[in-house]
Backbone of each chain as ProteinMPNN parsed JSONL, in Angstrom:
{"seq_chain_A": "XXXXXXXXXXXXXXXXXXXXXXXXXXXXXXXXXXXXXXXXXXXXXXXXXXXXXXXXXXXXXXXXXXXXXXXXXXXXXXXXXXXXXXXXXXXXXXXXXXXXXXXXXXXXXXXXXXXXXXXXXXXXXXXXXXXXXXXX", "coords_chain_A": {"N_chain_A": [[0.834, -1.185, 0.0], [0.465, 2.4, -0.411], [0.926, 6.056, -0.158], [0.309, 9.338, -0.081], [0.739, 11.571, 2.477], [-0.849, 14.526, 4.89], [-0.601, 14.017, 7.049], [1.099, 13.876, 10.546], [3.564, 11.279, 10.314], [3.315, 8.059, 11.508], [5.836, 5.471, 12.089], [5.88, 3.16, 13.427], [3.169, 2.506, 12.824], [3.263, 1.781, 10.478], [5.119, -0.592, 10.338], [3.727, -2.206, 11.602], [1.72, -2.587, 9.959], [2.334, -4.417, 7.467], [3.139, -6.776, 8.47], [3.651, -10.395, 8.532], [2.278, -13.32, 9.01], [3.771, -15.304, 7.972], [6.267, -13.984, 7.281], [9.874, -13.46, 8.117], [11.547, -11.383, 8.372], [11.291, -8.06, 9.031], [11.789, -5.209, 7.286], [11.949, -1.822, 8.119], [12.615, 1.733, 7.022], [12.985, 5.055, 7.602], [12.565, 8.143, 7.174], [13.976, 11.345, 7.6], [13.892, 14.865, 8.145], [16.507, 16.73, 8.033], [19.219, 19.138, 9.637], [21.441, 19.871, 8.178], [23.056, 20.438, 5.346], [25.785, 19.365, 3.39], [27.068, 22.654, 3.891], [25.041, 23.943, 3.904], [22.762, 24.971, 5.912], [19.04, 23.795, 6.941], [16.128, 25.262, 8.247], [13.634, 24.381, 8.011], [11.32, 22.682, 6.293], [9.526, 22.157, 2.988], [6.939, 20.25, 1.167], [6.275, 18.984, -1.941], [4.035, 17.494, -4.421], [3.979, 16.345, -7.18], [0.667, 15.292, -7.611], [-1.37, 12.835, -8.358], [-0.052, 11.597, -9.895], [2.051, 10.879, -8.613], [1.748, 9.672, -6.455], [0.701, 7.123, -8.916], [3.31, 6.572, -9.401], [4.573, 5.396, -7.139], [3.175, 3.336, -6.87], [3.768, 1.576, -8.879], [6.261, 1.269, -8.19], [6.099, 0.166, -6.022], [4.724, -2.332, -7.041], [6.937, -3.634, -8.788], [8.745, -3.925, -6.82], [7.534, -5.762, -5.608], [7.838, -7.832, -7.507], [10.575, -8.282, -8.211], [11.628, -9.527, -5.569], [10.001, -11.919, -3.38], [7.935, -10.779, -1.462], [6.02, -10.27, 1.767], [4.787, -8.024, 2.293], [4.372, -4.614, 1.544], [4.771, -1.526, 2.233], [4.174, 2.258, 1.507], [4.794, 5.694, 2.361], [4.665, 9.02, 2.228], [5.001, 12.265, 3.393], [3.467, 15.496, 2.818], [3.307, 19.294, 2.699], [4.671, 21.484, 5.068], [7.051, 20.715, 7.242], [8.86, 20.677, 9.648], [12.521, 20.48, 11.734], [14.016, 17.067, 11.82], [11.048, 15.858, 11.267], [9.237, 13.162, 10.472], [9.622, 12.307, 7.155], [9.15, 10.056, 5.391], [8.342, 7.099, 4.911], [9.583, 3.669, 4.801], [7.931, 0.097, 4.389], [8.886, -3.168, 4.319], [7.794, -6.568, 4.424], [9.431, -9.896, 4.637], [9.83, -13.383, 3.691], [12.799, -14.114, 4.773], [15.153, -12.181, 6.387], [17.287, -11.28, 4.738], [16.146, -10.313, 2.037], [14.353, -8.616, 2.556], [16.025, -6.423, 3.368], [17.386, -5.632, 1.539], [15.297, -5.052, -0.394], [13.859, -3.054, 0.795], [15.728, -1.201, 0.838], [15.919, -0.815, -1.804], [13.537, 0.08, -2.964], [12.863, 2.867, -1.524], [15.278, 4.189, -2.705], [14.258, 3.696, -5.379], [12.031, 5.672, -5.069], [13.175, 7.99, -4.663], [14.207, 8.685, -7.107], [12.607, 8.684, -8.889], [9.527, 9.701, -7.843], [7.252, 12.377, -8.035], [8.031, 14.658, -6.634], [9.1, 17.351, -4.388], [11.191, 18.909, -3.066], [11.561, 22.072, -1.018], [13.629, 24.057, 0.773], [14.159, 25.619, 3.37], [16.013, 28.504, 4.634], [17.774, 30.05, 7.492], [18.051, 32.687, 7.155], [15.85, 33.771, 5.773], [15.21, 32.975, 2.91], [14.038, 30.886, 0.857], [14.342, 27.498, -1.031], [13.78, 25.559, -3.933], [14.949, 22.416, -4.326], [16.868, 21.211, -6.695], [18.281, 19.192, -7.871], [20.486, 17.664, -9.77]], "CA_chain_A": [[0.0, 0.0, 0.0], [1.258, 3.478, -0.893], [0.223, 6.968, -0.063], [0.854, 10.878, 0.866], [-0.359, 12.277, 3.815], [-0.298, 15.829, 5.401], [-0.523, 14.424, 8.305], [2.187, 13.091, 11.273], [3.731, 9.325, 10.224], [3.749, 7.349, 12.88], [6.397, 4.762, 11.428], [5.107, 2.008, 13.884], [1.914, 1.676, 12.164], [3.6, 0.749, 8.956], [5.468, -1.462, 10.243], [2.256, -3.173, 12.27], [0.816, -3.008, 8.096], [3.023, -4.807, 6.552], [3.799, -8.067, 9.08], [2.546, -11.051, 8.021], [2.999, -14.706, 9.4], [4.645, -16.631, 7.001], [7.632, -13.232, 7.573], [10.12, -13.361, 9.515], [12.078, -10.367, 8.515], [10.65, -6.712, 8.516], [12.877, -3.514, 7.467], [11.519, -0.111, 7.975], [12.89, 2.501, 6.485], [12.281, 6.432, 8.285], [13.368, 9.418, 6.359], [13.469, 12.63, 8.944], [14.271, 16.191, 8.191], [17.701, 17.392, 8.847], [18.775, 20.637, 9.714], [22.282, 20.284, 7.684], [23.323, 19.218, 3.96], [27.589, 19.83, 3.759], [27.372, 23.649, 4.471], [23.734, 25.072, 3.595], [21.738, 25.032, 7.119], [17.616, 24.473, 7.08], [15.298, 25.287, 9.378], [12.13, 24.249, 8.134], [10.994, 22.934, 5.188], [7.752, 22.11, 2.593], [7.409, 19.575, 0.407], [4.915, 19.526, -3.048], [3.626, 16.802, -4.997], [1.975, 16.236, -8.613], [-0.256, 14.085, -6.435], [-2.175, 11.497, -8.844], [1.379, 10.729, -10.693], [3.303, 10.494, -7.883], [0.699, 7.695, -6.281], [1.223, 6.295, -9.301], [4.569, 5.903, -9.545], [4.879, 4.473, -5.867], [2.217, 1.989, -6.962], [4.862, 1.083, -9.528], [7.687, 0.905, -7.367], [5.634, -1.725, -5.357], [4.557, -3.831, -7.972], [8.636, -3.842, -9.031], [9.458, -4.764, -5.76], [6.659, -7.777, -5.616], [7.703, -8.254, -9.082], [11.712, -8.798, -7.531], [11.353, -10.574, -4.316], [8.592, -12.587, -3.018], [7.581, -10.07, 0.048], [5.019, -10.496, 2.565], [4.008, -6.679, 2.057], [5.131, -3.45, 1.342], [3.98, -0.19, 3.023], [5.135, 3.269, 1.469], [4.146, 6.651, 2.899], [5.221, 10.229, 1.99], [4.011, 13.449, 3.979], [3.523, 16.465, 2.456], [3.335, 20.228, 3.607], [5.64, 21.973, 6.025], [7.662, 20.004, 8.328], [10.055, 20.97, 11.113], [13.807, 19.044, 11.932], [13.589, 15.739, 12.652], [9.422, 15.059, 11.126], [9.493, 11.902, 9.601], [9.086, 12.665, 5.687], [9.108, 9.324, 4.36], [8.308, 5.75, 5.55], [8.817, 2.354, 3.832], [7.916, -0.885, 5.253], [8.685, -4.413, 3.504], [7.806, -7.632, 5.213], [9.308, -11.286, 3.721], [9.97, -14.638, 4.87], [13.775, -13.993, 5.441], [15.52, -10.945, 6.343], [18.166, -10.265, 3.383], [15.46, -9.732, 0.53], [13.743, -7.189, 3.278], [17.099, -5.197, 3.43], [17.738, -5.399, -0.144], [13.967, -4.499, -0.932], [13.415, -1.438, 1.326], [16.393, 0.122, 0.186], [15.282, -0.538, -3.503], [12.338, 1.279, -3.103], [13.445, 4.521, -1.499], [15.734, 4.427, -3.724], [13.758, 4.333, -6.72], [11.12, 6.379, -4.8], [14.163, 9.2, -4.531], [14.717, 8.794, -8.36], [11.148, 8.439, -9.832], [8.315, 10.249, -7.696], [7.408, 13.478, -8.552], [8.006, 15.114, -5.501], [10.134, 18.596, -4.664], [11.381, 19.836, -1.753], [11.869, 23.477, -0.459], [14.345, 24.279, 2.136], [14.13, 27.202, 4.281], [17.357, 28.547, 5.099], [18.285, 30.918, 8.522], [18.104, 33.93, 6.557], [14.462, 33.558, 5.843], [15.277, 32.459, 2.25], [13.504, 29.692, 0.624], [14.807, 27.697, -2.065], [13.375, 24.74, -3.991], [16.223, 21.798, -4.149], [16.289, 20.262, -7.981], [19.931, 18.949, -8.16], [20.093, 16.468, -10.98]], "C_chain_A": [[0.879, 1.248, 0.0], [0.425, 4.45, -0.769], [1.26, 7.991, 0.18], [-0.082, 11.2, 1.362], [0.039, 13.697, 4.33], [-0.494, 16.367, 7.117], [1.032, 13.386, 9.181], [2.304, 11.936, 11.003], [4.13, 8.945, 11.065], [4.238, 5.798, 12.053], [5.644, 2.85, 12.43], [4.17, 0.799, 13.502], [2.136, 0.828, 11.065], [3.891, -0.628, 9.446], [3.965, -2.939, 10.703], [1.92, -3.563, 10.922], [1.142, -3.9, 7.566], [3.502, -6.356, 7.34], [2.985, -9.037, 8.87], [3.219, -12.761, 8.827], [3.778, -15.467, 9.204], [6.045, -15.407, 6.723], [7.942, -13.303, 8.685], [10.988, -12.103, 9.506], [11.097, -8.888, 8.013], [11.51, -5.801, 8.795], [11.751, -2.557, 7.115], [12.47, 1.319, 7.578], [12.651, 3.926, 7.298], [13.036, 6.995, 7.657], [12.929, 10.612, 6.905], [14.555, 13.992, 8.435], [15.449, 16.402, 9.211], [18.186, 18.4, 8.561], [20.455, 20.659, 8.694], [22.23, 19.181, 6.476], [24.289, 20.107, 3.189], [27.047, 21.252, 4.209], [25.617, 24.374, 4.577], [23.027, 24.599, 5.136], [20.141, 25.036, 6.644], [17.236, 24.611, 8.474], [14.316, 24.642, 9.227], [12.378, 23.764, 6.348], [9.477, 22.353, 4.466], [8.209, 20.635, 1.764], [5.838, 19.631, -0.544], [5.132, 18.568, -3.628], [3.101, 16.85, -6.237], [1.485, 14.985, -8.383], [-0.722, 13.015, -6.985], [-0.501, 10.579, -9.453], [2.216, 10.003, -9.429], [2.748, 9.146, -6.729], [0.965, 6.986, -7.022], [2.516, 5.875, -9.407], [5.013, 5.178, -8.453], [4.113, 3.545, -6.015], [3.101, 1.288, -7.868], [6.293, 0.46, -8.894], [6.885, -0.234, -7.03], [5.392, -2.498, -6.398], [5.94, -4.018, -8.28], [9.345, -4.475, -7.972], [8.949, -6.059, -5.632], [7.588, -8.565, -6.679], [9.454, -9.126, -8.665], [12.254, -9.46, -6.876], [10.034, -10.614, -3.664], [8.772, -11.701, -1.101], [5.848, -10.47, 0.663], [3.949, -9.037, 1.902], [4.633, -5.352, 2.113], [4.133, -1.935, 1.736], [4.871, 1.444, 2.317], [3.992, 4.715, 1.602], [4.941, 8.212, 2.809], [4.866, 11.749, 2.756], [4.45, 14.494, 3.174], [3.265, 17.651, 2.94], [4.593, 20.804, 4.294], [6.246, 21.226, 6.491], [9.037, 20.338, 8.507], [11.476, 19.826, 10.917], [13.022, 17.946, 12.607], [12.043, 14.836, 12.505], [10.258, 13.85, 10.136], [9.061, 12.564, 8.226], [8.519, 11.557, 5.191], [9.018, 7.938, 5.346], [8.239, 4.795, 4.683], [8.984, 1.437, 4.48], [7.957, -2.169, 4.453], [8.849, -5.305, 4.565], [8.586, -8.989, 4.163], [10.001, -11.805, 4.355], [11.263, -14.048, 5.385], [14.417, -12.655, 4.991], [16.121, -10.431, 5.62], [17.35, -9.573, 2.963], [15.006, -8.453, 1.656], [15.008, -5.948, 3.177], [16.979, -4.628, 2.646], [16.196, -4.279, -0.658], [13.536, -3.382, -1.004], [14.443, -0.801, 0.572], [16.157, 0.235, -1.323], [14.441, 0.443, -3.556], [12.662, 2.402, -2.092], [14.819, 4.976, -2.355], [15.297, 4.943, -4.968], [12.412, 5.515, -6.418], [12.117, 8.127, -4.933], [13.955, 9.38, -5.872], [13.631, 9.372, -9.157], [9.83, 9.374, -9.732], [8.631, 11.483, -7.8], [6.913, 14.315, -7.147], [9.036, 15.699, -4.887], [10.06, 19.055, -3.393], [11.726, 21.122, -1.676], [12.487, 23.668, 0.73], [14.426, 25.915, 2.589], [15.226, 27.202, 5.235], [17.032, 29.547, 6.643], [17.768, 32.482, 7.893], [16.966, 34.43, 5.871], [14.479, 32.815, 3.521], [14.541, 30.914, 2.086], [13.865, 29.07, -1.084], [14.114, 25.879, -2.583], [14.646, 23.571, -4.768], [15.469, 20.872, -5.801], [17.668, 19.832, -8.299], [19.669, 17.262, -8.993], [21.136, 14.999, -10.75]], "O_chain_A": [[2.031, 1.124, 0.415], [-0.746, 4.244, -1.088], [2.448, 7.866, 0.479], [-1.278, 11.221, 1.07], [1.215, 14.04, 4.206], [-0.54, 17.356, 7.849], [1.739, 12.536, 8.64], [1.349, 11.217, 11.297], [5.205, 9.284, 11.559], [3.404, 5.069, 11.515], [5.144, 1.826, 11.964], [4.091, -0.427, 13.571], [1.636, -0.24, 10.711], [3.225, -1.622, 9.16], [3.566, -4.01, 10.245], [1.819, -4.761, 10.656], [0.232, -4.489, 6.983], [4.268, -7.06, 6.682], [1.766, -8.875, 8.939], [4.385, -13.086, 9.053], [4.414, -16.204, 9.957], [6.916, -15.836, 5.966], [7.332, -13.287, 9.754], [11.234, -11.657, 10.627], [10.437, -8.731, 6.986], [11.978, -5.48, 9.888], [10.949, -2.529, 6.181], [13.049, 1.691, 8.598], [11.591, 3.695, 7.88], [14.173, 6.568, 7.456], [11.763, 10.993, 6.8], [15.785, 13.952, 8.416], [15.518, 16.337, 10.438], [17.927, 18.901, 7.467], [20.676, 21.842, 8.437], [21.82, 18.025, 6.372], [24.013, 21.132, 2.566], [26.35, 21.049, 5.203], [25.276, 25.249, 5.374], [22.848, 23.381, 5.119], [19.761, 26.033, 6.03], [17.789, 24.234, 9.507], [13.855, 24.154, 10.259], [13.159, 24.199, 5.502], [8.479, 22.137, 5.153], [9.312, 20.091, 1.714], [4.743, 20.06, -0.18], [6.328, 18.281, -3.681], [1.977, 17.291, -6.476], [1.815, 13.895, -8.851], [-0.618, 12.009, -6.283], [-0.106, 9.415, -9.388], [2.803, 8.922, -9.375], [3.269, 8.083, -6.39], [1.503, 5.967, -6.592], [2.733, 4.668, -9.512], [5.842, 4.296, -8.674], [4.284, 2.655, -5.182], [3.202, 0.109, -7.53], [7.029, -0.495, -9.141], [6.928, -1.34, -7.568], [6.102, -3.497, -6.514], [6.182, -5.105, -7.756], [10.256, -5.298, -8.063], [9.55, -7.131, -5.562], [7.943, -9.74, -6.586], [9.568, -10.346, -8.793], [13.268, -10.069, -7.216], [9.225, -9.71, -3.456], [9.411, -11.968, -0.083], [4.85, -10.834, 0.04], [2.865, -9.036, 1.318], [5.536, -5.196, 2.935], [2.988, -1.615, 1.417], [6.037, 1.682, 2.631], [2.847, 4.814, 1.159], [5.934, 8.33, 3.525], [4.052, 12.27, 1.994], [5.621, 14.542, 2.795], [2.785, 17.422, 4.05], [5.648, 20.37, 3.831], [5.848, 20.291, 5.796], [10.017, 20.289, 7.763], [11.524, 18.783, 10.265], [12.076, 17.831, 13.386], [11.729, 13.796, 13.084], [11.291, 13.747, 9.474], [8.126, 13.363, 8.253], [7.474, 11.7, 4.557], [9.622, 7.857, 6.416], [7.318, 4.705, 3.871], [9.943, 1.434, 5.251], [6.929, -2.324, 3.794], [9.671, -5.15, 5.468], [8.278, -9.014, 2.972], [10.699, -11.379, 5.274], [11.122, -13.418, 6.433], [14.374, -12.113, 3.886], [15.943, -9.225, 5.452], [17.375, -8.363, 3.189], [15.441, -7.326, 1.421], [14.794, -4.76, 2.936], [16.611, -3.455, 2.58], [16.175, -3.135, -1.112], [13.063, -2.723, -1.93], [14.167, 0.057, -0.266], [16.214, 1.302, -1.936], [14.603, 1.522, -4.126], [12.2, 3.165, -2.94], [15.175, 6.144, -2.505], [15.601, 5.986, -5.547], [11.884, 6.127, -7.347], [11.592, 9.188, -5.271], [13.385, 10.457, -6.042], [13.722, 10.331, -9.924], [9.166, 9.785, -10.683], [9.782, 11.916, -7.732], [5.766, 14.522, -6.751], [10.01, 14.979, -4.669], [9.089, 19.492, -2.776], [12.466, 21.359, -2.631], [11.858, 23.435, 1.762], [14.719, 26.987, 2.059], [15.465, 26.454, 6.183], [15.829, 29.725, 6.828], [17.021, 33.207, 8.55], [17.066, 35.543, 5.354], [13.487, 32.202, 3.13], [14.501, 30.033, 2.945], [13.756, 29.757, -2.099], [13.984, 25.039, -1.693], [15.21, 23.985, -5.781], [14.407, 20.296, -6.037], [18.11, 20.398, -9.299], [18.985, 16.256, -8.807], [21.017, 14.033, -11.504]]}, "seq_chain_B": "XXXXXXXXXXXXXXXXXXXXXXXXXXXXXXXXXXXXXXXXXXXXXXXXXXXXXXXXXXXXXXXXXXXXXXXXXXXXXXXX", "coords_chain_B": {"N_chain_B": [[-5.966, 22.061, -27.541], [-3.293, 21.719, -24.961], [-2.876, 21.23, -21.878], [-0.604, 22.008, -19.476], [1.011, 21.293, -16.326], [2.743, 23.109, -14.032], [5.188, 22.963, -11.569], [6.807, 23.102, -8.313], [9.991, 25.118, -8.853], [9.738, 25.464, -11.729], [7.081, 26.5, -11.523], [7.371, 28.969, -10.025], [8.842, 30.355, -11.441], [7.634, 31.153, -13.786], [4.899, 31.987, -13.205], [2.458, 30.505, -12.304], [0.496, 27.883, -12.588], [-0.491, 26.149, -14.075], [-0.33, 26.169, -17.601], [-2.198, 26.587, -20.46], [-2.021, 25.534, -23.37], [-2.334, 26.279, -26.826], [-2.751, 24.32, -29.479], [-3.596, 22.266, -32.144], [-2.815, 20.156, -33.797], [-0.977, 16.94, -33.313], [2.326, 17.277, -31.583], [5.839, 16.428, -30.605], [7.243, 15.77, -27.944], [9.973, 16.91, -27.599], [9.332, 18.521, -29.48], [7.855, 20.456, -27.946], [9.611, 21.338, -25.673], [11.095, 23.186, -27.235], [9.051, 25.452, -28.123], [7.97, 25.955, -25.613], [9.981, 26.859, -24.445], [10.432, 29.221, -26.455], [8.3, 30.789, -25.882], [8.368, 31.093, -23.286], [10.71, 32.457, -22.081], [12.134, 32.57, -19.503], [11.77, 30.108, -18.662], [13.555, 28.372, -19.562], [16.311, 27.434, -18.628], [15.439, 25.604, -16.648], [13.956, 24.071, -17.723], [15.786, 22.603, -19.61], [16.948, 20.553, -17.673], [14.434, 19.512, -16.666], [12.283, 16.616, -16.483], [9.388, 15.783, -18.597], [6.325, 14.699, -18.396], [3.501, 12.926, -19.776], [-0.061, 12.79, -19.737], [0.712, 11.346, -17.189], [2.622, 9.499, -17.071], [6.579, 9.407, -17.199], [7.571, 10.943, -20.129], [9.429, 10.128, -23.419], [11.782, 12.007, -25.406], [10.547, 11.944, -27.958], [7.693, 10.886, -27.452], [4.934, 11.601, -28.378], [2.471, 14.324, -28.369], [-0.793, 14.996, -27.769], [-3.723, 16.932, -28.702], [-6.048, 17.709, -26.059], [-4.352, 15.863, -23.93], [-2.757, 15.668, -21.233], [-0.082, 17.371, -19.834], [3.435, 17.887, -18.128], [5.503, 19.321, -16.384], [8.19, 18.471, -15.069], [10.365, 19.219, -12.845], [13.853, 18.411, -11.878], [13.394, 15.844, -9.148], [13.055, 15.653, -5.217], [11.866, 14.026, -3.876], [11.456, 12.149, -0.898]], "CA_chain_B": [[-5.242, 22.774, -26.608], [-2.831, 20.965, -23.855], [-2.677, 21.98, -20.059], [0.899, 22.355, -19.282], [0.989, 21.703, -14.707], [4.235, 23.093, -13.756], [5.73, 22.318, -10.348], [7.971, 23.811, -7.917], [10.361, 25.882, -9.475], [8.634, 26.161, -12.948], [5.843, 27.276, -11.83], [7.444, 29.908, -9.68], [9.546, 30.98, -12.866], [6.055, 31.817, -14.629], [3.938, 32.718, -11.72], [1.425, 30.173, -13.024], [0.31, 26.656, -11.637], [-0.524, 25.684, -15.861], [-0.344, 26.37, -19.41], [-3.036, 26.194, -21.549], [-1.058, 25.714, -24.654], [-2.951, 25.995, -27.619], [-2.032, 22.919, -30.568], [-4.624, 21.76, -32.928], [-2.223, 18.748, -34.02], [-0.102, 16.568, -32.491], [3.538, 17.444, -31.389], [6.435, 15.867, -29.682], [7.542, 16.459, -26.171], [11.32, 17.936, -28.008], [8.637, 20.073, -29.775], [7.318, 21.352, -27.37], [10.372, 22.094, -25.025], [11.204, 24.54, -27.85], [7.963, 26.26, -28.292], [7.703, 26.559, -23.937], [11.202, 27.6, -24.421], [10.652, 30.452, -26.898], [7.017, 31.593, -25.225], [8.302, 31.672, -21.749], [12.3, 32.494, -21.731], [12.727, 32.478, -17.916], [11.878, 28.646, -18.16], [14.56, 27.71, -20.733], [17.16, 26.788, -17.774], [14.961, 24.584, -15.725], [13.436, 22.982, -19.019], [17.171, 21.712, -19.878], [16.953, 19.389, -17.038], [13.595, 18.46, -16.871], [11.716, 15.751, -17.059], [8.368, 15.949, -19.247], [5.133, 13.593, -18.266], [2.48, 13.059, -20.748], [-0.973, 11.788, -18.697], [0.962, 10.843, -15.826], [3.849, 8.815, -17.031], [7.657, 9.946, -18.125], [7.77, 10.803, -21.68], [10.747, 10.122, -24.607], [11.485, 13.136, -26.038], [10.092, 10.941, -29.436], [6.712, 10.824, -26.956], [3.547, 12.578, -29.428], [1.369, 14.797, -27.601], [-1.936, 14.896, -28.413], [-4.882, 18.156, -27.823], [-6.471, 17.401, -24.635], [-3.521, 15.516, -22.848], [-2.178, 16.808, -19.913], [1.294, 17.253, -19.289], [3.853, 18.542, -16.585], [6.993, 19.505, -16.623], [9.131, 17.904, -13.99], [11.992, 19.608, -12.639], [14.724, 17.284, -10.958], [12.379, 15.691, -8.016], [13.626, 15.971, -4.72], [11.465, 13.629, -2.312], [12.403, 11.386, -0.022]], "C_chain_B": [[-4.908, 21.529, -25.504], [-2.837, 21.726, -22.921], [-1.293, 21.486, -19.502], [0.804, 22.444, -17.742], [2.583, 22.247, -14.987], [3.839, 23.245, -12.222], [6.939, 23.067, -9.736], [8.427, 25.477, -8.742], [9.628, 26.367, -10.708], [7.369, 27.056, -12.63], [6.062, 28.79, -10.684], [8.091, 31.246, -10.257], [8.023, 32.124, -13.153], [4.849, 32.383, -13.978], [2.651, 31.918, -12.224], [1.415, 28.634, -12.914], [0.555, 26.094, -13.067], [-0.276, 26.542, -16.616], [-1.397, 25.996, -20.152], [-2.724, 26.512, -22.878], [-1.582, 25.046, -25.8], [-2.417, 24.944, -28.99], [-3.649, 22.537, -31.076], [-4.015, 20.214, -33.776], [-1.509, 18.349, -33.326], [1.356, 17.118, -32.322], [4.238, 16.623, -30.356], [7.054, 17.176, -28.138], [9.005, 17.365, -26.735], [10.433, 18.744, -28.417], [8.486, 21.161, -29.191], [8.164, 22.341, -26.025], [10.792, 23.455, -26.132], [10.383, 25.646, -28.158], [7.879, 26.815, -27.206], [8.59, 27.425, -24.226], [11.046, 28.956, -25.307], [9.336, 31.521, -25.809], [6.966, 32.206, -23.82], [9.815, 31.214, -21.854], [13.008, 31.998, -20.475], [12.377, 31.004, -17.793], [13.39, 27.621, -18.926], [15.544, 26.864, -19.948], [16.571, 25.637, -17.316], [14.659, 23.687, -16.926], [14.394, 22.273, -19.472], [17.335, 20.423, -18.976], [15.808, 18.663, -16.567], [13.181, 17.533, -17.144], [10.327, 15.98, -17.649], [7.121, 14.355, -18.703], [4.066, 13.793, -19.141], [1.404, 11.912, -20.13], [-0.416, 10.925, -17.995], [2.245, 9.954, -16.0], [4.8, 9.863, -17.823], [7.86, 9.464, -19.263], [9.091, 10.532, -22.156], [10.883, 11.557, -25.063], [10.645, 13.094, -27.658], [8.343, 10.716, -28.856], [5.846, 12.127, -27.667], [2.671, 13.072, -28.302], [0.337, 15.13, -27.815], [-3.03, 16.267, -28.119], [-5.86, 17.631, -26.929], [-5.537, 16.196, -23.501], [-2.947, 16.638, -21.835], [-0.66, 16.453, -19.545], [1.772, 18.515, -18.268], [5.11, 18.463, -16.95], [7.527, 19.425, -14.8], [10.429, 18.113, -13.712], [12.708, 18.116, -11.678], [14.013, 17.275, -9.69], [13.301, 15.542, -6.966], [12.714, 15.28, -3.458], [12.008, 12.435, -2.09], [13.04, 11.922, 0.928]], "O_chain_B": [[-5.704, 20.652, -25.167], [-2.804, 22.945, -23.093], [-1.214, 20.325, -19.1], [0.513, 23.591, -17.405], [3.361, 21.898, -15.875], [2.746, 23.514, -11.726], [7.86, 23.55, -10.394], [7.751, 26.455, -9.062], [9.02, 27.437, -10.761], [6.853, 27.979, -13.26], [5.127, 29.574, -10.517], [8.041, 32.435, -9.942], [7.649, 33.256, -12.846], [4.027, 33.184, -14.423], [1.719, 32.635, -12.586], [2.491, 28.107, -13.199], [1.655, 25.602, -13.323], [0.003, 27.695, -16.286], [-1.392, 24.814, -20.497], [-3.067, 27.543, -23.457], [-1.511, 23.835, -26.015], [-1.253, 25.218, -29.285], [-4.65, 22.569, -30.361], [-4.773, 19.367, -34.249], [-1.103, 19.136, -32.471], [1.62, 17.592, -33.427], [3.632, 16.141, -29.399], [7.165, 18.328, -27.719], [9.122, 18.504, -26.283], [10.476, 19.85, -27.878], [8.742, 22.327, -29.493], [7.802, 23.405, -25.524], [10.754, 24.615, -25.723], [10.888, 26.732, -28.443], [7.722, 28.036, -27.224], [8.316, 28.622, -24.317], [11.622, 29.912, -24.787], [9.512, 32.596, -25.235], [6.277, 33.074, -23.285], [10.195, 30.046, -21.765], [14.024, 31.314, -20.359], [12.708, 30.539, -16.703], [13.896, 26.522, -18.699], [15.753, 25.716, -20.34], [17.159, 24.582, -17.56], [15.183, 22.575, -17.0], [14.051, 21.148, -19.835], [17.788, 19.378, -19.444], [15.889, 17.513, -16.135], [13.556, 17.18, -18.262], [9.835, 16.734, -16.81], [7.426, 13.165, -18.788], [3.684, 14.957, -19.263], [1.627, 10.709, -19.994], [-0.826, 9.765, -18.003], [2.893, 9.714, -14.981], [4.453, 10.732, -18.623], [8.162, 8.326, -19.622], [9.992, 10.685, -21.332], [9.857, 12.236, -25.024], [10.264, 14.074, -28.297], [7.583, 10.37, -29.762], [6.082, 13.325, -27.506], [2.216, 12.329, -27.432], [0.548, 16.191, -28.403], [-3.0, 16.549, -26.921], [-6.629, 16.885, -27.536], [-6.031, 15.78, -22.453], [-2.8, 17.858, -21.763], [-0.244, 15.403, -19.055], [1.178, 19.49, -17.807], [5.662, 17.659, -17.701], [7.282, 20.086, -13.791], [11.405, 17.485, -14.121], [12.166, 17.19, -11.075], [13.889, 18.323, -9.056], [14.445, 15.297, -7.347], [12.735, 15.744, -2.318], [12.79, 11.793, -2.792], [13.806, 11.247, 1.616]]}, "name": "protein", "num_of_chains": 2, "seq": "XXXXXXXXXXXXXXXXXXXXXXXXXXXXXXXXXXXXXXXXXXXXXXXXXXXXXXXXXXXXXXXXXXXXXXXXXXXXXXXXXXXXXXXXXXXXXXXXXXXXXXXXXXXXXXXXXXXXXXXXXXXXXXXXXXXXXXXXXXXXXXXXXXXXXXXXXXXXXXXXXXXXXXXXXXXXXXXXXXXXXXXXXXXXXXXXXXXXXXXXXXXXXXXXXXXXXXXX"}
């Protein structure tokens, strides 16, 4: 299952989503606002969506990951809006029988979720500056 | 006519969420970076590294665009 929300991710729940009996390994993934990246300082920042595409393309990622290794279940969750240091941005949750493919899996998909979804951040510097991050 | 979303940066270039970019035949997505590109100058930079979507998936630049599709111009994405 795959979504954006504009509200608080409570990474927990994913993982609760995504556990299934016949797994015995589950990786979670958390992706949290940090206030440095090498020299530029944020404070705060937004984040913006082209919302129906970018569902789809995380519905893509999962089927790619099913499609890769046989997982229990896959959970991916994006927030959008404002958010402070330290909010969770990003959550992914893969369940399957044994723990490698889960390693391997999650980091596939935020990986290709980094690469693929159409989804732009804005960092808000100290200096009240705001700048939207498109580095290729 | 196509509806042109822009995103982020683009659309803070142009001060303008879309494009309603008139076409009565088809054109390609290279087409049409040169047509944005002459009609709206201040996008020409960002449009170099864009990506282009045509109804929701990433286009070829060889990708035909049709009058009533909807496309978006996708600057380098940045979530996660």
């Amino acid at each position: 299952m795959v979504g954006l929300t504009k509200k608080a991710i409570d990474p927990g729940e994913l993982l609760k989503l995504v556990q299934r009996s016949h797994c015995g390994g589950c990786v979670l993934f958390v992706g949290t606002v940090r206030d440095l990246t090498g020299d530029q300082v944020t404070v705060s920042l937004e984040y913006e969506a082209y919302g129906t595409m970018a569902e789809k393309m995380m519905s893509e990622i999962e089927k790619d990951v099913r499609s890769k290794w046989r997982v229990g279940d896959v959970a991916m969750i994006h927030r959008l809006g404002r958010l402070e240091i330290g909010d969770v941005a990003v959550a992914i949750a893969v369940s399957t029988p044994h723990r490698a493919d889960a390693f391997v899996a999650c980091q596939y998909a935020i990986d290709q979720l980094k690469k693929l979804v159409p989804i732009w951040k804005r960092e808000h510097a100290p200096d009240g500056k705001a700048e939207w991050v498109h580095r290729q | 006519m196509v509806r042109i979303l822009l995103f982020a940066q683009a659309r803070e270039l142009v001060s303008q969420q879309a494009i309603d970019f008139p076409c009565s035949d088809s054109f390609s997505v290279r087409s049409l970076r040169g047509r944005l590109s002459e009609t709206y100058p201040e996008l020409k930079t960002l449009l170099a590294t864009a990506a282009v979507a045509v109804n929701e998936a990433y286009a070829t630049e060889s990708t035909m665009i049709r009058p009533g599709d909807t496309v978006a111009i996708i600057p380098p994405v940045s979530g996660g």
